[in-house]
C-alpha positions as CSV (number, residue, x, y, z in Angstrom):
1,X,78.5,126.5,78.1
2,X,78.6,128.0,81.5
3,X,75.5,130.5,82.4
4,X,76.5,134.0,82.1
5,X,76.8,135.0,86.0
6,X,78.9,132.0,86.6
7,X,81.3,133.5,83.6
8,X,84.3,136.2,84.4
9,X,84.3,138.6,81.6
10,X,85.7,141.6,82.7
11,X,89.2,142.3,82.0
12,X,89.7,143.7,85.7
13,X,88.3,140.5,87.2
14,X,90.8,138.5,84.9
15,X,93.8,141.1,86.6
16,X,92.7,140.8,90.0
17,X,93.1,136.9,89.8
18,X,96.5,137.2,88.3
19,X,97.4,140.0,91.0
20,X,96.1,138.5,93.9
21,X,94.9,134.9,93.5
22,X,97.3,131.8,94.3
23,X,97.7,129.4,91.7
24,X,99.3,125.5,90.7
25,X,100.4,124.8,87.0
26,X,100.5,121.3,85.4
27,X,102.4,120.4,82.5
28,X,98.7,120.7,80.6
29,X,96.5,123.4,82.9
30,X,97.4,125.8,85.6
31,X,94.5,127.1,87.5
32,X,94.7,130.9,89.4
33,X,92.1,131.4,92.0
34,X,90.8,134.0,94.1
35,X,87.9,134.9,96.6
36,X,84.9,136.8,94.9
37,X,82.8,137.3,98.4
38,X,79.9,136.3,96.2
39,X,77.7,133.0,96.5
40,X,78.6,131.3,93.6
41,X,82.1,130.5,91.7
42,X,82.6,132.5,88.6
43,X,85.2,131.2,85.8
44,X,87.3,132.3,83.3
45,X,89.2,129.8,80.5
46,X,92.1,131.2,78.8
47,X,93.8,129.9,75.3
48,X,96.3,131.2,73.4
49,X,97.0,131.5,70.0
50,X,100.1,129.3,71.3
51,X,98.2,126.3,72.2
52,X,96.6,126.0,68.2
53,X,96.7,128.7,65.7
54,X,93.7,126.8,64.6
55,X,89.9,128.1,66.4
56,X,88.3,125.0,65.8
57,X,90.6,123.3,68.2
58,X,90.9,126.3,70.8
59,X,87.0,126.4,70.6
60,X,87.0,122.3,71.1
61,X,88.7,122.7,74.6
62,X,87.3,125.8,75.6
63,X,84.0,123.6,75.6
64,X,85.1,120.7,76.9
65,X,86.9,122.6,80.1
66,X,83.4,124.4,80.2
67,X,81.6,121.2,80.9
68,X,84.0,120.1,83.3
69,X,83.6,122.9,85.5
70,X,80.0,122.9,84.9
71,X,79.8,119.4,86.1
72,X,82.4,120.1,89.1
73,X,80.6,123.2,90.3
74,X,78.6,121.4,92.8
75,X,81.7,119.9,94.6
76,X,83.6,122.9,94.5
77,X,83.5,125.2,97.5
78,X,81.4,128.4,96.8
79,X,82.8,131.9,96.4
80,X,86.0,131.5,94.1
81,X,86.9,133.3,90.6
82,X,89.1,130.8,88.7
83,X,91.0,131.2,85.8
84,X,92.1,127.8,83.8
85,X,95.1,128.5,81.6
86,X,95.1,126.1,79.1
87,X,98.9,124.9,78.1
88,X,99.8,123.4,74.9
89,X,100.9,120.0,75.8
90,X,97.1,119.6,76.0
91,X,96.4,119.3,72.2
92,X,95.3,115.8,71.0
93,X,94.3,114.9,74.4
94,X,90.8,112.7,75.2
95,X,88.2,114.3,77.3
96,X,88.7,112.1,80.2
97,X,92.3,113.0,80.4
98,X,91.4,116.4,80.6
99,X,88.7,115.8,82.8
100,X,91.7,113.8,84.9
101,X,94.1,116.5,84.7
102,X,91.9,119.5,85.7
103,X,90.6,117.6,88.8
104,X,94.1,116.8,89.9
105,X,95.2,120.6,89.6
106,X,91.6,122.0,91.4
107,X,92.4,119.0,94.1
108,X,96.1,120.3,94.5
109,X,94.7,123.4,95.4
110,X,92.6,122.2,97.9
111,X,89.2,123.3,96.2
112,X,86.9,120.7,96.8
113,X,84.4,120.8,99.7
């Protein structure tokens, strides 16, 4: 689980993102960012009922995008909000093609440092 300052919570940081950030979609993920003028990056993972009626499985991937972003932190550049929209071609998926998939969407966007 990310730590709580590295989390976006607030509804209105969620609409600025959408308002204002630029964004790539996959068949799988799409990924909004924005600037935060803040030192660290803050995220925020989105699922909808859409992708699984079932919570176990929403709750699987919300976890396993979690760690991935907790592991990329590092190697992103500092200072972003992000938002990763899960899509539901993602069910049934292994980690390491999520893990594939959500780089290849953050490297499309020119994220990395």
């Amino acid at each position: 689980m990310l730590a709580k300052p590295q989390r976006l919570a607030r509804d209105r940081d969620f609409k600025k993102i959408f308002e204002q950030g630029r964004a790539y979609y996959s068949k799988q993920l799409g990924v909004k960012v924005t600037n935060n003028q803040r030192a660290r990056n803050r995220y925020g993972i989105i699922i909808s009922t859409k992708v699984s009626k079932k919570a176990v499985e929403r709750n699987r991937l919300k976890r396993q995008i979690s760690q991935i972003l907790k592991g990329l932190d590092k190697d992103l550049a500092p200072g972003l909000d992000l938002a990763v929209v899960v899509l539901p071609a993602i069910l049934g998926q292994k980690f390491k093609a999520v893990k594939a998939e959500l780089e290849k969407v953050l490297e499309k966007l020119k994220l990395f440092r």
